[in-house]
N, C-alpha and C positions, 0 to 999 in steps of 0.2 A: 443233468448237466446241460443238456441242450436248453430247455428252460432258463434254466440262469443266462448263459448265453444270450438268448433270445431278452432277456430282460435286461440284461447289460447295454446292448446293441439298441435297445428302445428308449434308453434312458434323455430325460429330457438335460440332463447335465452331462453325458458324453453327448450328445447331439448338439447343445451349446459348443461345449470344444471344438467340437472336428468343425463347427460354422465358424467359431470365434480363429481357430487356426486361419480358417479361408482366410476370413476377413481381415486379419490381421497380415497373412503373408501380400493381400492382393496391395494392402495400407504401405508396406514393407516398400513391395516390386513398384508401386505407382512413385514413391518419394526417391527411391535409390535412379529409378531411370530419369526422374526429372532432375533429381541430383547431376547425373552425369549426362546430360543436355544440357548443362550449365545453366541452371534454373535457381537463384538465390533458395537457400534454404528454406526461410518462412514462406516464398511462395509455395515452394514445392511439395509441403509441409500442407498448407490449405488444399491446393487442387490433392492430393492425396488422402486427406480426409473425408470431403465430398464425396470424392468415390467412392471410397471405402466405406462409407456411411450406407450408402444407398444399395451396396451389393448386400450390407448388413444386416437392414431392414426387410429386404424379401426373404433374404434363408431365415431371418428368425421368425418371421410372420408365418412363410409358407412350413418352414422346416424343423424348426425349434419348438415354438411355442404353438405350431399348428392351429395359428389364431383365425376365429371364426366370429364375423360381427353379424351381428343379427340386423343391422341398419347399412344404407349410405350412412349413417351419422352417426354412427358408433365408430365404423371403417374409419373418417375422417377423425375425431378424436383420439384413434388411437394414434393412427398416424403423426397428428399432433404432438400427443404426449413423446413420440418414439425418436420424433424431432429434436423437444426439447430436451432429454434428457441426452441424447448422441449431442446435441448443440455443448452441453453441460461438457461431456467429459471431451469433445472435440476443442473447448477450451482450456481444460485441464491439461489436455494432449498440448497443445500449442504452445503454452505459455509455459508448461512443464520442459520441454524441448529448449525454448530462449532461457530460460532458468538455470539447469544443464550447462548448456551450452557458454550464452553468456555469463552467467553469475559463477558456477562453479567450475567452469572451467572443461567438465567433461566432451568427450568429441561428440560431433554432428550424430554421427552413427550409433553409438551406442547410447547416444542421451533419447534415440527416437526408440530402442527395444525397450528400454527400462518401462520410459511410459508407454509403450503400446502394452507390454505385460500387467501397469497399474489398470490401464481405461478397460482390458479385457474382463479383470474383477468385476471395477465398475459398473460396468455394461452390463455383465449378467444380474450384480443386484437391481440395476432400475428396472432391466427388463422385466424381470421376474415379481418385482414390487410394486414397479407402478406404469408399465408401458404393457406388457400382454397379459392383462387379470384379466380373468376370470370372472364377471359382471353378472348379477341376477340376471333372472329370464327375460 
């Protein structure tokens, strides 16, 4: 039992979660407080991506995918790709939110869980697919 335990607890898809949770509440708390600083939505919406981005990429690097580059320039291409792919769905996030919001009419607030629950999918497929592989020797 402890075993399983222990292998549960190790797992690289509950350690996703509990990061993707962070990230996502930190996504959450940065956009609701600039909300109520009276900060237009789509701004408040960018600067809390940004952040949120960046707290993203150390827990998945250091703690998720426990990525280790064998180069400066490996280090940098990942980082790259970890950009564009968070760029990716931090568009997906944005425009999904005006979409939401304006087009179908949903509120501010729950048009930002919906998509933060799509991009956390997201997120983990690019991660796992094309931002932290696992690269010959």
């Amino acid at each position: 039992m402890k075993k399983y335990i222990e292998k549960i607890f190790s797992s690289e898809i509950l350690r996703y979660g509990i990061a993707g949770g962070c990230v996502t509440l930190s996504n959450a708390l940065f956009y609701f407080l600039f909300l109520q600083a009276g900060i237009v939505y789509t701004v408040a919406n960018v600067i809390s991506l940004v952040l949120s981005k960046t707290v993203g990429y150390l827990m998945n690097k250091f703690w998720v995918y426990r990525s280790k580059c064998a180069s400066l320039k490996d280090a940098f291409f990942e980082l790259v790709r970890f950009i564009g792919a968070r760029g990716f769905t931090g568009l997906v996030d944005f425009f999904g939110v005006v979409l939401l919001v304006e087009i179908c009419g949903f509120g501010e607030r729950i048009s930002k869980i919906i998509l933060m629950l799509l991009v956390i999918i997201l997120n983990y497929i690019l991660g796992k697919k094309a931002v932290f592989v696992k690269r010959g020797k």
